[in-house]
N, C-alpha and C positions, 0 to 999 in steps of 0.2 A: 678919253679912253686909254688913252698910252700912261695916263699915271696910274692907274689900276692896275698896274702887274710890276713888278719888285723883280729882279733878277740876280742872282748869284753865282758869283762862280769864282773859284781859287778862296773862297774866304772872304771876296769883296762884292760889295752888296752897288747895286747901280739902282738909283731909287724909280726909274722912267725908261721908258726905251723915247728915243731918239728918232726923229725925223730926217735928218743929215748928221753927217759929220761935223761940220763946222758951230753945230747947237753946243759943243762944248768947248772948252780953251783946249791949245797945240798941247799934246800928251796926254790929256784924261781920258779915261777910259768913257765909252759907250757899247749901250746896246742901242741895234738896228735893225731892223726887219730889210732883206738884201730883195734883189730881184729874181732871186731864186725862191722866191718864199719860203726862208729860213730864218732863224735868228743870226744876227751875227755877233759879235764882241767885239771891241775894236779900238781903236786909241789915234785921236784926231793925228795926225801926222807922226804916225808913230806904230809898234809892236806888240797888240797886245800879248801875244804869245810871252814874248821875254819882259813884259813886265809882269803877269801874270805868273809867271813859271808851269805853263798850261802849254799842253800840245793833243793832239788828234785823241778826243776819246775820253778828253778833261768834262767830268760831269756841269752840269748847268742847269740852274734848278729857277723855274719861273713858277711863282705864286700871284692868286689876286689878291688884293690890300688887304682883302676880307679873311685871307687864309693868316697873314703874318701878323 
């Protein structure tokens, strides 16, 4: 189920949303579903904001496999 949706955001494509952090190497980006039931964006020990060049209100576009 989590490879059925594609996520984008700034230009960069994240192929899966993520179960933890650590599912990817120190500084790649991920998405995650938080405990706030949101999505999140985020960069294993690291900023996604400034690698991104994304801040509060940066769009974020989730499709399923079927739509891209």
């Amino acid at each position: 189920m989590r490879d059925a949706v594609e996520i984008e955001v700034c230009g960069r494509h994240l192929p899966s949303l993520a179960s933890f952090y650590s599912e990817v190497p120190p500084g790649e980006l991920l998405a995650i579903g938080s405990s706030w039931e949101t999505l999140e964006i985020a960069v294993n020990r690291g900023n996604a904001a400034q690698l991104l060049g994304a801040e509060r209100g940066t769009p974020i576009i989730a499709r399923s496999r079927e739509q891209s």
